[in-house]
Every structure is written in structure tokens, then in C-alpha cells.
C-alpha positions as CSV (number, residue, x, y, z in Angstrom):
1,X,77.8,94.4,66.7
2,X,76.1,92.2,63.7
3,X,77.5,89.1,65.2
4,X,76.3,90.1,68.9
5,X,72.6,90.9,67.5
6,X,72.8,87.3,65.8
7,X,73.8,85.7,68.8
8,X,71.2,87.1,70.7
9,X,68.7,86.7,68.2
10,X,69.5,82.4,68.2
11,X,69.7,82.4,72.0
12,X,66.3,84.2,72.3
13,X,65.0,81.9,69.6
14,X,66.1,78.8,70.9
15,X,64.9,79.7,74.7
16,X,61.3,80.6,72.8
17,X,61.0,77.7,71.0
18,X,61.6,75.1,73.6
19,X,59.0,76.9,76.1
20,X,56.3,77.3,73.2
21,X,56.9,73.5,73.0
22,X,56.0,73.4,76.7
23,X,53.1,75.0,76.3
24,X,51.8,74.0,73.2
25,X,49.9,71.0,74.5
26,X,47.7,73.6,77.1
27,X,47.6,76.7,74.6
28,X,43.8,76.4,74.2
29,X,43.5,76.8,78.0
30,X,45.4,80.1,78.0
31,X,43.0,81.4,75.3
32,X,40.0,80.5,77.4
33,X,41.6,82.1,80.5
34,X,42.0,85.1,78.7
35,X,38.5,85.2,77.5
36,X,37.2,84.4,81.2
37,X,39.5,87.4,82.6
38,X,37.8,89.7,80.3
39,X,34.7,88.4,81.1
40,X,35.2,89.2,84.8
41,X,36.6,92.4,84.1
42,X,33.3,93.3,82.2
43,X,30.7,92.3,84.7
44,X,32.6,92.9,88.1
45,X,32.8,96.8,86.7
46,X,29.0,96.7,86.0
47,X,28.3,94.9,89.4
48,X,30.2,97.3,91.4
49,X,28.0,100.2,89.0
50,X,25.0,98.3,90.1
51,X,26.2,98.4,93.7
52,X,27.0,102.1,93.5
53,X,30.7,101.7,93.9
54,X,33.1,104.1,91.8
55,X,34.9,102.8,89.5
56,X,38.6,103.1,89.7
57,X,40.5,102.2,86.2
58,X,44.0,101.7,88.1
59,X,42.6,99.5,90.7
60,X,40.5,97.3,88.4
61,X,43.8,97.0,85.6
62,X,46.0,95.8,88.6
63,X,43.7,93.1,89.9
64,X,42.9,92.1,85.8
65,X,46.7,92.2,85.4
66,X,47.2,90.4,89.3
67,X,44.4,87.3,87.5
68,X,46.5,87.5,84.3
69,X,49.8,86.1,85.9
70,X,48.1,84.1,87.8
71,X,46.7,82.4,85.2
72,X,50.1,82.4,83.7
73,X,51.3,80.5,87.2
74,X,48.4,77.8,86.8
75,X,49.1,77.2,82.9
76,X,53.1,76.7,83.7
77,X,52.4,74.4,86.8
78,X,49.8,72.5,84.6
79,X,52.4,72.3,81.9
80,X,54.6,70.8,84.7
81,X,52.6,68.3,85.4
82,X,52.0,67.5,81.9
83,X,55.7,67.1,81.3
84,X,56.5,65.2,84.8
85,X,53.4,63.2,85.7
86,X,51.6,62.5,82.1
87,X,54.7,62.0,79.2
88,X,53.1,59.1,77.5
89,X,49.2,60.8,76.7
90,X,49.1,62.9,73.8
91,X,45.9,64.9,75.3
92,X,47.1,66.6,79.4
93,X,44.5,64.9,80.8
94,X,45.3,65.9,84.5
95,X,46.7,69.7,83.4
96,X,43.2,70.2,82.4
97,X,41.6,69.3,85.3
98,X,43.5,71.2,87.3
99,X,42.8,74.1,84.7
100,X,39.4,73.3,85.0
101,X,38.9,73.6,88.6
102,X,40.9,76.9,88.5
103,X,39.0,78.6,86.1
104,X,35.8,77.3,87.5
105,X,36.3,79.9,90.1
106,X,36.4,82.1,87.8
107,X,33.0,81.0,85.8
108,X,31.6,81.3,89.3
109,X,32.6,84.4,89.5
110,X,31.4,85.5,86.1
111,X,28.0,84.0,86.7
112,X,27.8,85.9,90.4
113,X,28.7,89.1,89.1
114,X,26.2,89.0,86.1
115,X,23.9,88.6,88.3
116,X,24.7,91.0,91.0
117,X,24.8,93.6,87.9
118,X,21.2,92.7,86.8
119,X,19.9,93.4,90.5
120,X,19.4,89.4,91.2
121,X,20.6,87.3,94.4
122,X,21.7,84.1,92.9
123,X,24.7,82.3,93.9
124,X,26.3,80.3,91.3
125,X,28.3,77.0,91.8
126,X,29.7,75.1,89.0
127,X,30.9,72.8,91.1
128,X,27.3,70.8,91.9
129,X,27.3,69.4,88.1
130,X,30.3,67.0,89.7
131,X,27.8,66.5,92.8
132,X,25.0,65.1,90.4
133,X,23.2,68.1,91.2
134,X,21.2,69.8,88.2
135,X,20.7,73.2,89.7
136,X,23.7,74.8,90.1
137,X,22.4,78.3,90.7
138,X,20.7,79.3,93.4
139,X,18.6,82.0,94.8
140,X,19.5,83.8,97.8
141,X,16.6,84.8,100.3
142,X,17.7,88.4,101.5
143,X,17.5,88.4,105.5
144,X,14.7,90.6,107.0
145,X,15.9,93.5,109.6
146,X,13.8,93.8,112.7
């Protein structure tokens, strides 16, 4: 029984260790996406209070937990690419890009649903400071009903 527990212990430890070193180069990412999750979770709950909507706790842990693995998805594909595309660069130039346009979505969605909780109609994209565009947020005229 000792020497089954040991066994498992190295295995476990071994299989840990080399997919820590995988993800080692990108583990700043995963803290930010983390941060930006609860972010989301925070103001989409107080934008759907603003728009009158009840809150449901199950619903809004399975779409927080559905963005988590995601997240999970995009930091081992970057790490992927990191290991296949980029061996010789000490900094995953190209994983963080692509982590960076991923989780731009997500500021955008931050930003929008701040907003919508505060009662303002601005659209936010992040994406115009790679446009050369200084204004990346927007108002939104409401349309008039006739």
C-alpha cells in the first residue's frame, strides 16, 4: 500500500512538474485572466441589476466557470504555440498576443458592462488604439420611437 501511494505520488509529481514548466513562461497571463473574469462577473451582475433582470447565482457560476476553462483552453494553446512556433525567445512573444486579443474581449466587455450598470450608452472598443484611433469609447445615440 506504502509503495503504491509512493508511486503515485512520483507519477503525479512528475506529470505536474513538466506541465508547470509549460506553463511557466504565460503564468502572469492566467493571473490577469482570472482577475478580468472576476471583473466581469462583478459588473455583468450589476448591469443586469441596472437592467432589472434577476439575478440567478447558478446561471451566473456556470457561465463564470464556462469563461474559466476557456481561459484555461487559450492559455494551453498559447503555451502551444510558445513551445512549437517561438523555442528560441525567452519572452512568448506571439502567445501574448494572442492572449491579448482574447482577453481584450473581455476588457470590452468589462468597460460595456460598467457602463450599462452606471445607466450610460457607451460602447467600448479596445481595439481602435491598434487603429491609431485615440477614442476608444463611444457614445451611443438612443433611437427615437415614432
Amino acid at each position: 500500500m506504502e509503495q503504491e501511494r509512493n508511486v503515485i505520488g512520483a507519477a503525479t509529481s512528475v506529470l505536474l512538474s513538466g506541465m508547470l514548466d509549460f506553463l511557466a513562461p504565460l503564468k502572469w497571463f492566467a493571473l490577469l485572466g482570472l482577475v478580468l473574469i472576476v471583473a466581469d462577473l462583478r459588473f455583468g451582475v450589476r448591469a443586469a441589476k441596472a437592467r432589472g433582470e434577476k439575478i440567478r447565482l447558478s446561471r451566473a457560476g456556470r457561465r463564470t466557470i464556462n469563461k474559466m476553462v476557456d481561459y484555461i483552453c487559450w492559455i494551453f494553446l498559447a503555451a502551444a504555440v510558445n513551445k512549437a512556433i517561438v523555442p528560441h525567445f525567452d519572452m512568448p512573444l506571439l502567445p501574448a498576443i494572442v492572449l491579448l486579443v482574447v482577453y481584450g474581449f473581455e476588457i470590452n466587455s468589462c468597460y460595456s458592462n460598467y457602463f450599462e450598470a452606471r445607466g450610460k450608452k457607451f460602447k467600448v472598443d479596445i481595439f481602435k488604439i491598434f487603429k491609431r484611433k485615440i477614442d476608444i469609447i463611444e457614445i451611443e445615440k438612443e433611437e427615437t420611437k415614432l
